[in-house]
VOVEXDREN-164836 format. One record per residue (C-alpha): residue number from 0; residue in three letters; x, y, z. Coordinates in steps of 0.5 Angstrom, whole numbers. Example, Ala and Ser with C-alpha at 12.3 -4.5 7.8 and 13.67 -1.06 7.14 Angstrom:
# residues 2
num; residu; X; Y; Z
0; ALA; 25; -9; 16
1; SER; 27; -2; 14
# end
This chain:
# residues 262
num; residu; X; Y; Z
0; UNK; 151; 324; 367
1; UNK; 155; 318; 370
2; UNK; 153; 315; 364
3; UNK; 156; 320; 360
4; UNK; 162; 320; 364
5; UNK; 163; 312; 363
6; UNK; 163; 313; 356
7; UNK; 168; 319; 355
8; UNK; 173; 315; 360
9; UNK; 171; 308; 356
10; UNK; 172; 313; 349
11; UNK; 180; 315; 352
12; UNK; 181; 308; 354
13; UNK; 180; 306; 347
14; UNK; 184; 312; 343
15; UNK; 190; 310; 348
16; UNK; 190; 303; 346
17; UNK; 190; 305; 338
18; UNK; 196; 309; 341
19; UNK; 200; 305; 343
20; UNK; 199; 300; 338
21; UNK; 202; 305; 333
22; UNK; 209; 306; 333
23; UNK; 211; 312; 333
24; UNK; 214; 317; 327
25; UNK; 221; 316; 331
26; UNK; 221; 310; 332
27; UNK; 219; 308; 324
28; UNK; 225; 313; 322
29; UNK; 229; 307; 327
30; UNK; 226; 302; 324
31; UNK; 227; 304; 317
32; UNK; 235; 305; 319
33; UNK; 236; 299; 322
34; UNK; 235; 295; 315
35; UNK; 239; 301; 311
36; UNK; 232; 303; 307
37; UNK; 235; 310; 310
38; UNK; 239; 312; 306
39; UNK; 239; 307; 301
40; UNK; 232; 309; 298
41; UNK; 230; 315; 303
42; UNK; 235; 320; 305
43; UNK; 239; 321; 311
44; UNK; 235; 324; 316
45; UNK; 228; 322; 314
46; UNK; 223; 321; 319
47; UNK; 216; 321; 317
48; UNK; 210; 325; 317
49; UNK; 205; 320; 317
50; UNK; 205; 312; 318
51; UNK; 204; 308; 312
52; UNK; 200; 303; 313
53; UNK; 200; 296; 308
54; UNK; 197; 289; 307
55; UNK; 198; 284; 303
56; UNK; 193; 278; 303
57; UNK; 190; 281; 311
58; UNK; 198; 280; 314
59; UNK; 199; 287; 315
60; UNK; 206; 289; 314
61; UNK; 210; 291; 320
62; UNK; 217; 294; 317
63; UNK; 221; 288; 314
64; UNK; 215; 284; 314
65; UNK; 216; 277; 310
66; UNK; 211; 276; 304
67; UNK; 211; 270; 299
68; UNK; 212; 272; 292
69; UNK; 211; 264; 289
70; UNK; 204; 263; 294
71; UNK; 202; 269; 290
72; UNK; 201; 274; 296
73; UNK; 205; 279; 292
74; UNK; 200; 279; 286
75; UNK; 196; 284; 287
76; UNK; 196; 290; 290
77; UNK; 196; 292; 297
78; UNK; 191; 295; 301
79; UNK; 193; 302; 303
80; UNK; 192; 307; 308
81; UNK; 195; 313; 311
82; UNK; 192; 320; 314
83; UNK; 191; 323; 308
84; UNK; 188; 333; 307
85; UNK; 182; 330; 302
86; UNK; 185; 337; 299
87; UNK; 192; 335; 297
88; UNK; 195; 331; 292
89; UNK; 200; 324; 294
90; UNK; 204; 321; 289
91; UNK; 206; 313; 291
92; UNK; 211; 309; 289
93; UNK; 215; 301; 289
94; UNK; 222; 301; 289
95; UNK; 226; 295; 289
96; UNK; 233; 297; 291
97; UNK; 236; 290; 291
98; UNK; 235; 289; 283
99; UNK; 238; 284; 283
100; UNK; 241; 282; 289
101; UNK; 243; 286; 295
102; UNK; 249; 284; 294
103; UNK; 250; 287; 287
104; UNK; 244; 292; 286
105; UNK; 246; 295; 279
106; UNK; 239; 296; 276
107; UNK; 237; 299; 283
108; UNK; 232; 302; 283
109; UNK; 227; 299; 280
110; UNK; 220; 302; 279
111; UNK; 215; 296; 281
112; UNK; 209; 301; 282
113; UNK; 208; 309; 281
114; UNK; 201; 312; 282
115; UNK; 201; 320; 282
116; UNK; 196; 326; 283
117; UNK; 192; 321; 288
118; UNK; 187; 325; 291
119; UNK; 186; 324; 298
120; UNK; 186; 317; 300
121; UNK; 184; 314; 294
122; UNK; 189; 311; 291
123; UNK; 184; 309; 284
124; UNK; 183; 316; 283
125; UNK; 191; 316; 281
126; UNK; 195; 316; 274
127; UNK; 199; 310; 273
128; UNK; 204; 314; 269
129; UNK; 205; 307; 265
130; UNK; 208; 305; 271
131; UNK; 202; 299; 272
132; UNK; 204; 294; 279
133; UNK; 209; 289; 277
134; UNK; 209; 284; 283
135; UNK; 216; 282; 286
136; UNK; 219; 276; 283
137; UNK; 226; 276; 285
138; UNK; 230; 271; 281
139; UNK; 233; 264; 284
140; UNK; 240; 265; 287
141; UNK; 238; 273; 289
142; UNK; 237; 273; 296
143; UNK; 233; 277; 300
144; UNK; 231; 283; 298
145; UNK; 227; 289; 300
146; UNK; 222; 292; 297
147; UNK; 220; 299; 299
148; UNK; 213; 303; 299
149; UNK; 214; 311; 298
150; UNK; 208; 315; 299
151; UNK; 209; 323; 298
152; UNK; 205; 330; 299
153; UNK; 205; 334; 293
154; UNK; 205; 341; 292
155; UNK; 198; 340; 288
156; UNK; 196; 337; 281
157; UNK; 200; 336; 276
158; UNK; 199; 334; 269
159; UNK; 206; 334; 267
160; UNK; 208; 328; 271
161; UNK; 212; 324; 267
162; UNK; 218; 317; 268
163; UNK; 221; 314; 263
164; UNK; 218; 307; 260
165; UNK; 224; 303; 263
166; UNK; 223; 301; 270
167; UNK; 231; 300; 272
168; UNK; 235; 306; 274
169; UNK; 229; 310; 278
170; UNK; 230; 314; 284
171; UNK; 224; 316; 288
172; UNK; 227; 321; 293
173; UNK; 231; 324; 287
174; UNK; 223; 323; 283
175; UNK; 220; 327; 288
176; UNK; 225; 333; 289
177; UNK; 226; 334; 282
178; UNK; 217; 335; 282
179; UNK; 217; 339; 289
180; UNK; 215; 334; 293
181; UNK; 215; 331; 301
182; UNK; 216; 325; 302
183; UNK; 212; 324; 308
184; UNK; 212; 317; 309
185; UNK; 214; 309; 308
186; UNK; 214; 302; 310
187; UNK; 218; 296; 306
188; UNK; 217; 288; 306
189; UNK; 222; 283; 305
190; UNK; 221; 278; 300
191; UNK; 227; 270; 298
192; UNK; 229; 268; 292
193; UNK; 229; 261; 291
194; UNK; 235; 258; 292
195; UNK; 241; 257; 286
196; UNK; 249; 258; 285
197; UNK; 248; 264; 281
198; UNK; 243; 270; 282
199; UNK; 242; 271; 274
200; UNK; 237; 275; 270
201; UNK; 233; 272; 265
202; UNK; 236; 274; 257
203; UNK; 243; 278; 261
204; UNK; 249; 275; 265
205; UNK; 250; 272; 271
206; UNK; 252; 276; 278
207; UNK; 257; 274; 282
208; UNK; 253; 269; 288
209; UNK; 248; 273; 291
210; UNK; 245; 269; 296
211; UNK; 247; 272; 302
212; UNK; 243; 278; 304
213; UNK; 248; 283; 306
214; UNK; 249; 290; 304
215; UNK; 253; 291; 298
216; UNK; 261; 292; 298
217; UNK; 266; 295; 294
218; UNK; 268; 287; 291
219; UNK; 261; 289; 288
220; UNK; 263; 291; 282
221; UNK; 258; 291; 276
222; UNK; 259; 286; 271
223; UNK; 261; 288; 264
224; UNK; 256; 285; 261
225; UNK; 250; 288; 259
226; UNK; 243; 286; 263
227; UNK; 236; 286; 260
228; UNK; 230; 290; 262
229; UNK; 226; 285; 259
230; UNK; 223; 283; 265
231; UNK; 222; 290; 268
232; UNK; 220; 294; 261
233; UNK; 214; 291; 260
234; UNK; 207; 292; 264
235; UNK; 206; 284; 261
236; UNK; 210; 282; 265
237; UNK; 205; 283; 271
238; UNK; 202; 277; 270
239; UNK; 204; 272; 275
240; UNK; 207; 266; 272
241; UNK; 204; 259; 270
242; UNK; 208; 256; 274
243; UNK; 207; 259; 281
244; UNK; 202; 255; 286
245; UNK; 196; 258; 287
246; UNK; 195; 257; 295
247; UNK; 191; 259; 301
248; UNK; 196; 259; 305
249; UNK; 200; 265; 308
250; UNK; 205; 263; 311
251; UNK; 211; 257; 307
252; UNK; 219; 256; 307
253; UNK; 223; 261; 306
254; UNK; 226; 257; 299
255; UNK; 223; 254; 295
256; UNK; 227; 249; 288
257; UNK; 228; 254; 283
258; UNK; 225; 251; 278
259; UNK; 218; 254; 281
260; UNK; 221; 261; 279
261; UNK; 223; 260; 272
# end
């Protein structure tokens, strides 16, 4: 019996720790707020359900985490959990809300990932909906960005999901409202483009310098000229470039020469 009751107290010690290694939903909620993830992706007032937990390359992302696009980090999908009804169905998603600067975010929001009707929490029982992971390449002279991950509960299954084929201009908090569902969770990483005078799309125009991080302003104003969807239409476009190293390494410099971005 005193073992027993050793065990017990040993077993409680151990779940308090995990609690208080976990942030609290609130505190999410803040976290989410104070770099403006609330309300420029998720609505005024969000606060989650449930904790979104990522990693990319065995770093976990911690709300603003930064990863390294041009040592390949961002290659492939994350590793994901969350506390999950094995019964329900979940849609997730990622978001560029910075396309293509924070600064000038005109084509926000581009859809970089969308899986629907996940049941449970097994991510590979999901429909791609043609939106098949298109890793984060932020293009020289664009700043820091974000990058958003949105998890949501659904109201069941639903065959009839559907996005258009073009990646810019979604909306995850408008997409889940229109299909009845929950937004119950997110968690966001940052990513830098290398350094240039200009943030500029291949095939468009050049936007007025971005490379400063802040939020966007009113002298912001879109420019006249049409952009390309090229770099976010097509599903091709996931293959990493030839020209980004392959490294081992997790942590870099924040910049790199733009030409290892072009």
């Amino acid at each position: 019996m005193k073992f027993a009751a050793t065990s017990t107290l040993f077993a409680a010690l151990l779940s308090s720790t995990a609690f208080a290694q976990n942030p609290s939903l609130a505190s999410i909620a803040t976290k989410l707020a104070a770099d403006d993830v609330i309300p420029d992706v998720l609505p005024a007032g969000f606060v989650p359900e449930v904790v979104l937990n990522l990693s990319y390359v065995g770093r976990p992302m911690e709300y603003g985490t930064e990863y390294f696009p041009y040592i390949n980090e961002t290659d492939s999908l994350p590793v994901v959990n969350y506390a999950f009804n094995s019964e329900d169905y979940y849609t997730l998603a990622l978001v560029d809300p910075d396309a293509p600067s924070r600064a000038n975010p005109i084509r926000a929001q581009v859809r970089h990932y969308l899986s629907v009707n996940i049941k449970g929490g097994d991510i590979t029982t999901g429909n791609s909906t043609s939106t098949s992971y298109l890793a984060p390449r932020p293009f020289p002279g664009c700043g820091r960005k974000r990058f958003v991950w949105v998890l949501a509960k659904q109201s069941g299954y639903d065959a009839s999901l559907t996005v258009p084929v073009a990646r810019p201009g979604f909306n995850i908090a408008n997409y889940a409202s229109t299909n009845g569902m929950t937004i119950i969770a997110a968690n966001y990483f940052e990513v830098e483009a290398s350094p240039a005078a200009e943030c500029i799309i291949p095939g468009g125009a050049a936007s007025s310098s971005a490379a400063s991080s802040a939020a966007p302003t009113a002298s912001s104003a879109a420019p006249t000229a049409t952009w390309s969807s090229a770099p976010y239409a097509s599903a091709s476009s996931t293959a990493a470039p030839s020209a980004h190293p392959t490294s081992t390494s997790t942590r870099k410099p924040k910049c790199k020469p733009a030409t290892i971005l072009v």
